[in-house]
C-alpha positions as CSV (number, residue, x, y, z in Angstrom):
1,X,-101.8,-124.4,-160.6
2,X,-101.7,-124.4,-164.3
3,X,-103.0,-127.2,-165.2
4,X,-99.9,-128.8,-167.4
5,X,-100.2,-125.9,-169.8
6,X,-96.8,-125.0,-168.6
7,X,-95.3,-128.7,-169.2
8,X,-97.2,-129.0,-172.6
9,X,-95.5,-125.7,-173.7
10,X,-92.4,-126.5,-172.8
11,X,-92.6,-129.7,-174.5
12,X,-93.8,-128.3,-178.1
13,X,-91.0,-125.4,-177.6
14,X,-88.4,-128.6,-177.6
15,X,-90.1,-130.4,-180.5
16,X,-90.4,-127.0,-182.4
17,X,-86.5,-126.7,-181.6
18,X,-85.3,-129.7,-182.4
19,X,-87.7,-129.4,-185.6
20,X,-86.3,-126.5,-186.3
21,X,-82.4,-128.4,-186.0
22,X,-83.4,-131.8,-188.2
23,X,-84.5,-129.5,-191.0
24,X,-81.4,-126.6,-190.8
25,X,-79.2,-129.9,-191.0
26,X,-80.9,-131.3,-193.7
27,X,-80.8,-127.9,-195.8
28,X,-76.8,-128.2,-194.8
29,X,-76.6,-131.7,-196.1
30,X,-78.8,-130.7,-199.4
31,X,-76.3,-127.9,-199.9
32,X,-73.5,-129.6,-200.0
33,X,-74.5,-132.6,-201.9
34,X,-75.6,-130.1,-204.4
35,X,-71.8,-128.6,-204.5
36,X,-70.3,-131.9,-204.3
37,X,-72.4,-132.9,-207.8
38,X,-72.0,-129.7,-209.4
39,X,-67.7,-130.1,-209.1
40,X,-68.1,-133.2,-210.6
41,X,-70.3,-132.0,-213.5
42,X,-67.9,-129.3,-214.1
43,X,-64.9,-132.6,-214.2
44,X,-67.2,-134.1,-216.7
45,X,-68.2,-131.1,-218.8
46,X,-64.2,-130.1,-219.1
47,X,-63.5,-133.9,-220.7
48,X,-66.5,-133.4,-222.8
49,X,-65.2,-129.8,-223.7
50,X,-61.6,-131.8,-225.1
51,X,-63.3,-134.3,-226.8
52,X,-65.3,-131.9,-228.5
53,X,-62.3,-129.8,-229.6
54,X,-60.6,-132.7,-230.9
55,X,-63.9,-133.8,-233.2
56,X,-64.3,-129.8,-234.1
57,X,-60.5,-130.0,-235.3
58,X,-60.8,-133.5,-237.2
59,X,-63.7,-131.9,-238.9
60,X,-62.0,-129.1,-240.0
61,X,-59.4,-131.3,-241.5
62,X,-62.0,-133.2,-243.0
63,X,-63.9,-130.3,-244.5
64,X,-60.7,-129.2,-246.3
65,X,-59.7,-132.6,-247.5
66,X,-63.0,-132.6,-248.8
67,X,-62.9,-129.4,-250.4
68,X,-59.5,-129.7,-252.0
69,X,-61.3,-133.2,-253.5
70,X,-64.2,-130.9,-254.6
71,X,-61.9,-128.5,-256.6
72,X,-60.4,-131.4,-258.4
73,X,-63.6,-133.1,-259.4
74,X,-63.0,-135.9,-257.7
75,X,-65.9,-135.5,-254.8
76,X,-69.9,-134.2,-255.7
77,X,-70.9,-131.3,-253.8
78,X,-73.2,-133.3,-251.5
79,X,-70.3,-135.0,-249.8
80,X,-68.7,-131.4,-249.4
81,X,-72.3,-130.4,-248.2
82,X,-71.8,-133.2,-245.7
83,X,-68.5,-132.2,-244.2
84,X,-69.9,-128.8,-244.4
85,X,-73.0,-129.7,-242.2
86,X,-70.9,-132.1,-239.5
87,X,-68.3,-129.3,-238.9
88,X,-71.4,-126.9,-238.1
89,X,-72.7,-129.2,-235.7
90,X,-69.1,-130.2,-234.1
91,X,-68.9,-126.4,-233.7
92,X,-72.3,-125.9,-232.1
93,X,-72.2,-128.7,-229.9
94,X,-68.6,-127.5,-228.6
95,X,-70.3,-123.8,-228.2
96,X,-73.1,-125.6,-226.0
97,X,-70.9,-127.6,-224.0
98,X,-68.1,-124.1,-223.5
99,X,-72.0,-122.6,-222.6
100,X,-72.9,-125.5,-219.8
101,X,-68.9,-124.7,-218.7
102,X,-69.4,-121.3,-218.0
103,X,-72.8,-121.8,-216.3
104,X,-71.1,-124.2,-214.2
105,X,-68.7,-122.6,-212.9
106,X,-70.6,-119.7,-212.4
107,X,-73.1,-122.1,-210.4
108,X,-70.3,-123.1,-207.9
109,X,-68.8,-119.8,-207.0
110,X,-72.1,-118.2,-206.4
111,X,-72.7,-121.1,-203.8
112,X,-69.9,-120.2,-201.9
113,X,-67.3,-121.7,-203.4
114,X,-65.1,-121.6,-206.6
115,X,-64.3,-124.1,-209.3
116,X,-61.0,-125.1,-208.4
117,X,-59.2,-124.6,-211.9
């Protein structure tokens, strides 16, 4: 006789299993949420990426109106300073968001999968 030792172990071996099942699903579930968001940040980054090439090239054609204006007198060097300044920034922001591209990408093939394009 064992006094229900026997019964009571059994029972916590069953909860520690089925414990054990809940939180491997969960981890599952986590995972591939976690895949799932990150395809659809890469979608997003890639539209943000075209968006920012098209403002990066309307700059440029900007900065050299302006600079052709400059060398006839007919704009002050602060407006050129401008152009100057918004085409830097147009450039950065495109480098950050080719950056956030890279990382995510590199984010979805190291969790198993790949980015699809």
């Amino acid at each position: 006789f064992s006094g229900g030792t026997d019964r009571a172990t059994l029972e916590m071996a069953k909860i520690q299993k089925l414990s054990a099942i809940i939180y491997y699903n969960d981890y599952l579930n986590k995972i591939k949420t976690d895949y799932e968001n990150d395809k659809f940040v890469l979608d997003a980054l890639k539209s943000e990426l075209k968006a920012s090439l098209k403002e990066v090239k309307a700059r440029e054609s900007y900065f050299h109106y302006m600079k052709d204006k400059f060398k006839e007198g007919l704009v002050c060097a602060t407006d050129l300073d401008d152009s100057i300044s918004k085409l830097a920034k147009a450039r950065a922001q495109n480098s950050f968001i080719e950056s956030q591209l890279f990382f995510t990408k590199l984010t979805l093939k190291l969790n198993g999968g790949n980015d699809e394009n």
